[in-house]
C-alpha positions as CSV (number, residue, x, y, z in Angstrom):
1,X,-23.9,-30.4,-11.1
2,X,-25.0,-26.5,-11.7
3,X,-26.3,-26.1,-7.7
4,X,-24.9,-26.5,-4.3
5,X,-25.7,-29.7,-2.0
6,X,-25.2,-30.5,1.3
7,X,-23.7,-33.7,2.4
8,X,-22.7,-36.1,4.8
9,X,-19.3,-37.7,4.3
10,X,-17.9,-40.1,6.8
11,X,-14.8,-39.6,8.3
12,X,-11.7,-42.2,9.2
13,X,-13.0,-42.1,12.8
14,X,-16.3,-42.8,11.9
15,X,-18.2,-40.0,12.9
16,X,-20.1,-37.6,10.1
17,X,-19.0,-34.6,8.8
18,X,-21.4,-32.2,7.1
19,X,-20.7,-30.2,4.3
20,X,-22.0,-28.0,1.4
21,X,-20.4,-28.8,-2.4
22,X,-20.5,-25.4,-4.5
23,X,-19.9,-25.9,-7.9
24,X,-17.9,-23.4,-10.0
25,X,-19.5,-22.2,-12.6
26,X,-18.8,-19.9,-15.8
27,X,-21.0,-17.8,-18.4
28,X,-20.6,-19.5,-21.5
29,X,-21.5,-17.4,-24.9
30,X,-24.9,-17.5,-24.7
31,X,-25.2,-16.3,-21.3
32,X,-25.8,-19.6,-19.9
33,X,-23.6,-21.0,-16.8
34,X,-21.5,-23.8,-17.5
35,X,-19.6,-26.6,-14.9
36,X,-15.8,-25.5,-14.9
37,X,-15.2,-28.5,-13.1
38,X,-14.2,-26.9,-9.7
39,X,-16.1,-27.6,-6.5
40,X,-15.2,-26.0,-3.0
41,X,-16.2,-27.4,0.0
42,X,-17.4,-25.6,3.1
43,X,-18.2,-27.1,6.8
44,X,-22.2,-27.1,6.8
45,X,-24.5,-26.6,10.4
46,X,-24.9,-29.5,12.0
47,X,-28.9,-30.4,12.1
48,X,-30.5,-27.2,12.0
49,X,-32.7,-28.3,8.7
50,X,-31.7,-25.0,6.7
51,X,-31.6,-24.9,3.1
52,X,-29.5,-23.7,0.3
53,X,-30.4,-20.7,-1.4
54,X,-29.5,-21.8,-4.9
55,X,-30.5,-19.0,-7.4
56,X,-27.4,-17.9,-9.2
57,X,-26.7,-14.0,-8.6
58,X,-28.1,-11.5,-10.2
59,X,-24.8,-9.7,-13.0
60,X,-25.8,-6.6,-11.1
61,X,-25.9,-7.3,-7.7
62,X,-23.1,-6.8,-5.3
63,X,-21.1,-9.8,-4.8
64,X,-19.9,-9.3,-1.0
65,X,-18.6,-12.7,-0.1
66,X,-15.9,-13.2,2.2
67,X,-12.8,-15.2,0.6
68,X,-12.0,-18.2,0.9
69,X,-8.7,-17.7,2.5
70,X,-10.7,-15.9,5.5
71,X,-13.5,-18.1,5.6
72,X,-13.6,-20.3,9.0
73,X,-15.6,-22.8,7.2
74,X,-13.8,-23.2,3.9
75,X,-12.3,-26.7,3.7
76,X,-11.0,-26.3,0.3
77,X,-11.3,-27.4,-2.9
78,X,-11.5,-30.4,-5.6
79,X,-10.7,-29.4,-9.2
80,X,-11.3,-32.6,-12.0
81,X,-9.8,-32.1,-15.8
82,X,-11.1,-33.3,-18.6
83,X,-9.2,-36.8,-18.5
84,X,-10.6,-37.6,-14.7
85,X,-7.7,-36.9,-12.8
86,X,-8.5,-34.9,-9.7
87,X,-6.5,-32.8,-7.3
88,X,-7.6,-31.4,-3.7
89,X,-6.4,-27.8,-2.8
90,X,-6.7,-27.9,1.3
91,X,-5.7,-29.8,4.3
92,X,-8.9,-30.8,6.5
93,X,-10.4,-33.3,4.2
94,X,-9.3,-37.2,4.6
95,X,-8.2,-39.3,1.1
96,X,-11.6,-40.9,2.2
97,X,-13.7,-38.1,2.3
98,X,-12.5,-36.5,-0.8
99,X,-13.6,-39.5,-2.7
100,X,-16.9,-39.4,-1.4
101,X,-17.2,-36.3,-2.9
102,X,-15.8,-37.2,-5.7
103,X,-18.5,-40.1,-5.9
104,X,-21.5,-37.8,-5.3
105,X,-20.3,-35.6,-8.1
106,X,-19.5,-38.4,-10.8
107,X,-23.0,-39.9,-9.9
């Protein structure tokens, strides 16, 4: 997965929960980008049909982003090794809707 998605996970109560998966990604030697097998997670808007702007950055532009830390809809992050273990880094996402990420990204 080299682009961000939006998805809908379900949570324990039962109600949806939209997100957007950003993949990680690293310049490899030939100036290509390459899966580092980190995702974060971010709260998406609910049904206001937008979509992702998913053309990598320019090395010369600015990158302005706010952190992560100080973003209101950062909802962490799932990093996967090489063997297939997995580990989340945040505390808003249910064991259930972890793994539906984790789903979406192994499919």
């Amino acid at each position: 997965m080299k682009t961000p998605v939006q998805l809908s996970l379900t949570q324990a109560d039962g109600t949806p929960r939209k997100v957007i998966v950003e993949p990680v990604l690293e310049e490899d030697d030939n100036g290509g980008l390459q899966n580092t097998g980190v995702y974060k997670i971010y709260k998406d808007a609910f049904d206001d049909e937008s979509a992702l702007f998913t053309e990598p950055l320019e090395i010369n532009d600015i990158n302005d982003e706010l952190a992560d830390k100080d973003n209101p809809d950062y909802l962490g992050k799932i990093t996967i090794t090489d063997n297939d273990k997995w580990k989340y880094e945040g505390e808003l996402l249910g064991n259930d809707e972890q793994e539906q990420v984790l789903k979406y990204i192994n499919e």
